[in-house]
C-alpha positions as CSV (number, residue, x, y, z in Angstrom):
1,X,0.0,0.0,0.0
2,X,1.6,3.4,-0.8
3,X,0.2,5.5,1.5
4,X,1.4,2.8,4.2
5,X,5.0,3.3,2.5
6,X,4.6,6.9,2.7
7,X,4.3,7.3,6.3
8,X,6.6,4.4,7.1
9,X,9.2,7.1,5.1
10,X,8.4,9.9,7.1
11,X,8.5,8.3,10.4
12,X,11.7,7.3,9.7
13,X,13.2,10.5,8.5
14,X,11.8,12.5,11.8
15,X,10.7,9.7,14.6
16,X,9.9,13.1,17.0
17,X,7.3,14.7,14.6
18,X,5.1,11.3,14.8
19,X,2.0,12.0,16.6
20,X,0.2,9.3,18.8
21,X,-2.9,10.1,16.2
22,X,-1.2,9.4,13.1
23,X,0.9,6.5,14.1
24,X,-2.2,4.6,15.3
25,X,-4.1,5.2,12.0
26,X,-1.1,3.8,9.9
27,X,-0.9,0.5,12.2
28,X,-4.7,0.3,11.4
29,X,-2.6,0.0,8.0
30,X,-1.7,-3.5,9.5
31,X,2.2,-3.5,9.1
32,X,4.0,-6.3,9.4
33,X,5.3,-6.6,13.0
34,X,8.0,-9.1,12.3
35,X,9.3,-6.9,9.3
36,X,8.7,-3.6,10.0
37,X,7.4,-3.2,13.5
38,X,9.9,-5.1,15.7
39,X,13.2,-4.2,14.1
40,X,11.8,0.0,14.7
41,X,11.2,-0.5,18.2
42,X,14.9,-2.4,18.5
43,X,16.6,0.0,16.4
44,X,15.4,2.9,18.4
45,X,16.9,1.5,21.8
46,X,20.2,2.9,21.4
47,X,18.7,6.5,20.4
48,X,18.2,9.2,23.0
49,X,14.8,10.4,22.3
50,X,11.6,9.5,23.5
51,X,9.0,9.6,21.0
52,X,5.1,9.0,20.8
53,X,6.1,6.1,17.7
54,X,8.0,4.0,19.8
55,X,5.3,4.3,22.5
56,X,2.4,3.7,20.2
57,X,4.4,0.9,18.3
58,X,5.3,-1.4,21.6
59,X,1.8,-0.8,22.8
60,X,0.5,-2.4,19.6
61,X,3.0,-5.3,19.6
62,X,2.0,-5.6,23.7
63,X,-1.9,-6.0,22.1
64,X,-0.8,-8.5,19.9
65,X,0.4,-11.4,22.3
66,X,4.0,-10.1,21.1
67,X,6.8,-12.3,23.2
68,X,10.3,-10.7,22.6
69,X,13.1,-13.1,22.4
70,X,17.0,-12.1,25.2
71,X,18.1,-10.8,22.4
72,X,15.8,-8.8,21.7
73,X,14.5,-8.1,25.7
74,X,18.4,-6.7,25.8
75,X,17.6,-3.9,24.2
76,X,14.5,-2.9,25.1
77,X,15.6,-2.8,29.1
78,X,17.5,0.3,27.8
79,X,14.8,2.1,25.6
80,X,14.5,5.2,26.2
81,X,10.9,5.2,26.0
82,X,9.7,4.0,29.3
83,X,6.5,2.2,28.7
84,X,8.6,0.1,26.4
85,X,10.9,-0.8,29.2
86,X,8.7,-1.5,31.7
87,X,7.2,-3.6,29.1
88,X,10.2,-5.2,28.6
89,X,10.9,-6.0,32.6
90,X,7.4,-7.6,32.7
91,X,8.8,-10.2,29.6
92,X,12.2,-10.9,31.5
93,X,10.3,-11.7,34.4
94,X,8.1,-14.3,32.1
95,X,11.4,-15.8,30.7
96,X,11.7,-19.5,31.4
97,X,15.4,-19.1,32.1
98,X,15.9,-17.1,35.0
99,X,19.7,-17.5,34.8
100,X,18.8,-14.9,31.9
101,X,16.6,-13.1,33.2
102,X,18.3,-12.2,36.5
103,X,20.9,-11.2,34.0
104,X,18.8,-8.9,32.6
105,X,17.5,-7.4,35.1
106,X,21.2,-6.1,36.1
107,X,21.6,-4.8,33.2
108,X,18.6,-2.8,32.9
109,X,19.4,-1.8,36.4
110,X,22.5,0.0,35.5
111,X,20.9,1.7,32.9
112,X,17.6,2.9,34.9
113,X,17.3,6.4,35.9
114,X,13.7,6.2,37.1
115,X,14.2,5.6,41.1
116,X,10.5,3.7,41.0
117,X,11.4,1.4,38.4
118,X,14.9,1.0,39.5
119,X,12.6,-0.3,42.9
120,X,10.6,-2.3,40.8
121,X,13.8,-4.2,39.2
122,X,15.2,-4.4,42.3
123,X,12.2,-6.2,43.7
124,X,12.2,-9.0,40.4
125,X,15.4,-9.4,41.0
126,X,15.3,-10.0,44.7
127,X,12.4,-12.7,43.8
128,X,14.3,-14.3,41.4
129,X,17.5,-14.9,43.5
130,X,16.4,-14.3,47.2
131,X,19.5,-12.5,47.6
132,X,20.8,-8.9,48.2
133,X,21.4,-7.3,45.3
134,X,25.6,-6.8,43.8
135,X,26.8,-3.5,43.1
136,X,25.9,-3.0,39.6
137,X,28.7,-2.7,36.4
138,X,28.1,-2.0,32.7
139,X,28.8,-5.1,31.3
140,X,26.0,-6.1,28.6
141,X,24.4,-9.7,29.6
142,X,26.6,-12.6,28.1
143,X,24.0,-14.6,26.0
């Protein structure tokens, strides 16, 4: 569909001028998540701005039963877009291996600004382990 094309282009070129309104009436479009949907929301995890698309676009994958893989639960514990990580710390807490997800959720601890979610990890993690939480470090999770 060109008009799908079309916006998919502009939110591309200027992420920030996506409004809430428009990005939900082009995912009434029906994108394809695996193709299009999932690799924007990953490839805006390393960017520094928080913008309505990536808000809008993880709600929409949350709708539709999507289950991220490590990999891809690695990133999004460092979003900047915070809906998407607390999205994200609800899936590592659903991972079957907790080895990873403890993991995880000291990564996304060093990361986290926000001192209520920084709480919240703190809690999965204590649950996962029963232990006291380490001192934190930057290392990325080995996989």
């Amino acid at each position: 569909d060109g008009m799908q094309t079309f916006r998919l282009a502009q939110f591309l070129e200027a992420p920030k001028k996506a409004k809430k309104e428009t990005v939900t009436a082009w995912l009434g479009t029906k994108p394809d998540p695996k193709e299009i949907l999932i690799p924007m929301l990953l490839g805006s995890s390393q960017t520094k701005e928080v913008t309505d698309l990536d808000y809008v676009i993880c709600k929409y994958l949350e709708e539709l039963g999507w289950r991220p893989t490590a990999a891809d639960l690695e990133k999004l514990v460092v979003h900047p877009n915070k809906y998407t990580r607390v999205f994200a710390y609800g899936k590592v807490i659903e991972l079957k291996d907790k080895n990873m997800a403890s993991k995880l959720l000291y990564y996304a601890l060093q990361h986290e600004n926000a001192p209520e979610f920084r709480e919240h990890i703190e809690r999965n993690l204590r649950s996962l382990s029963g232990q006291d939480i380490p001192p934190t470090t930057t290392e990325q999770p080995k996989q």
